[in-house]
N, C-alpha and C positions, 0 to 999 in steps of 0.2 A: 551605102553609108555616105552621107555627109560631114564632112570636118572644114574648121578652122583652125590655121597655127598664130599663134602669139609665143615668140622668141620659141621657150621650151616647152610650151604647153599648148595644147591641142583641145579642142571642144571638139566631141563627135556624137553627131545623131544619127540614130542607126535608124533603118528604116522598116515598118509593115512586113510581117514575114521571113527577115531575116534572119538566121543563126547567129547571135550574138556573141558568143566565144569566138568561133571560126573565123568573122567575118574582124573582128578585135584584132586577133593571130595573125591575119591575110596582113592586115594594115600596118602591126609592130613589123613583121618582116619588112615590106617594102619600104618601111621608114626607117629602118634598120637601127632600133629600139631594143638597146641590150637592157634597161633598166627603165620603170614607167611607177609611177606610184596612181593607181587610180580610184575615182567614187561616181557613183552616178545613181538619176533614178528616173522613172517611165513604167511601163506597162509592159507585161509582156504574157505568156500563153505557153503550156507544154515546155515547162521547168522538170529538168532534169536537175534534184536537187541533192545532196550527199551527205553523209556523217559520216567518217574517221574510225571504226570501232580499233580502237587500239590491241584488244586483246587477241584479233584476227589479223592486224594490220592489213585491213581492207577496207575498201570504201562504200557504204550499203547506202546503195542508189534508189532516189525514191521519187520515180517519174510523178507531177502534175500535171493535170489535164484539166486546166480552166482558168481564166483571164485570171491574174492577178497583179496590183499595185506593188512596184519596187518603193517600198519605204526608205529604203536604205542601200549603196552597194558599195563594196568598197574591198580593196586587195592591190596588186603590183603584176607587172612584168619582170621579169627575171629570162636567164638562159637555160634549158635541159636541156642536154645532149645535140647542142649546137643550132639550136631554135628555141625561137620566144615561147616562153610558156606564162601563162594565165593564170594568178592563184584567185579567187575570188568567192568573196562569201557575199550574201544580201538575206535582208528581211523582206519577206514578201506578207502584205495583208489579200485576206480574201472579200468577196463580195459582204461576206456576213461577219466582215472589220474582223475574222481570228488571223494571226499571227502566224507564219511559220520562216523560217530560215536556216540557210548551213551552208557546205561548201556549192558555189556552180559548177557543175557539170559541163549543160548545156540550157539557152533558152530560147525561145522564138521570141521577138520582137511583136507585140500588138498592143496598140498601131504603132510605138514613138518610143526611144528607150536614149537617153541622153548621158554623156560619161564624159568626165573634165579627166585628162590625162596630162601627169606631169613628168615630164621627162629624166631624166636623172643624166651625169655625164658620164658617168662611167658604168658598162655593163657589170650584172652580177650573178654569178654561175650557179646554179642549183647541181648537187652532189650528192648520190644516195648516202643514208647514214644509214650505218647497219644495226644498230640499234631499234630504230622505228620502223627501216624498211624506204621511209621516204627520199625524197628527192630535197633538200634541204639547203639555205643558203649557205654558202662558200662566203663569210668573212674572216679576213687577216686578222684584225683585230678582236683585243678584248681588253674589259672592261677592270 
């Protein structure tokens, strides 16, 4: 992966073959990126893609296995259990323009997958809630 910083925000191009969650995670660590708000779009292959069933509270994973266009990507960095974690959903179109999208998993990179990341200044801690099951954001405030 390639990047540029500009003050708190970062442009990154991932490159051909890479694991694009992991390779995201490696870089919020070493940047040491408690909070990120990010969107991106590019190409990518062998989408590891997710939906939520609430009634299981589990996540039913639903691997791609074929080029497809990032229309759309977009989610945060936050903290779990003392490392950067990834939320990230995208719309992906296929060769034959149908539509699919939901939470990332994981994806390969082909060939070029671009992500505008903006920093935030203070980190924000994700928190199981026992309700959902999930790992959920920790804010002070409310509205």
């Amino acid at each position: 992966m390639n990047f540029q910083r500009f003050d708190h925000r970062y442009q990154l191009r991932f490159m051909d073959g890479e694991k694009a969650v992991a390779t995201l995670l490696a870089f919020c660590r070493r940047e040491a990126i408690g909070y990120a708000a990010l969107s991106g779009l590019g190409a990518v292959s062998n989408v590891d893609l997710a939906y939520f069933n609430d009634v299981t509270g589990e996540y039913e994973t639903h691997p791609i296995a074929e080029q497809l266009e990032v229309i759309g990507l977009t989610g945060n960095i936050t903290i779990k259990d003392g490392q950067p974690f990834a939320h990230v959903h995208a719309t992906f179109g296929g060769r034959d323009l149908s539509v699919r999208g939901g939470h990332i998993m994981e994806m390969t990179v082909k060939p070029n997958l671009e992500i505008w990341l903006t920093r935030g200044t203070e980190e924000i801690v994700r928190l199981p809630d026992g309700e959902s099951g999930l790992y959920l954001m920790s804010l002070p405030e409310k509205a």
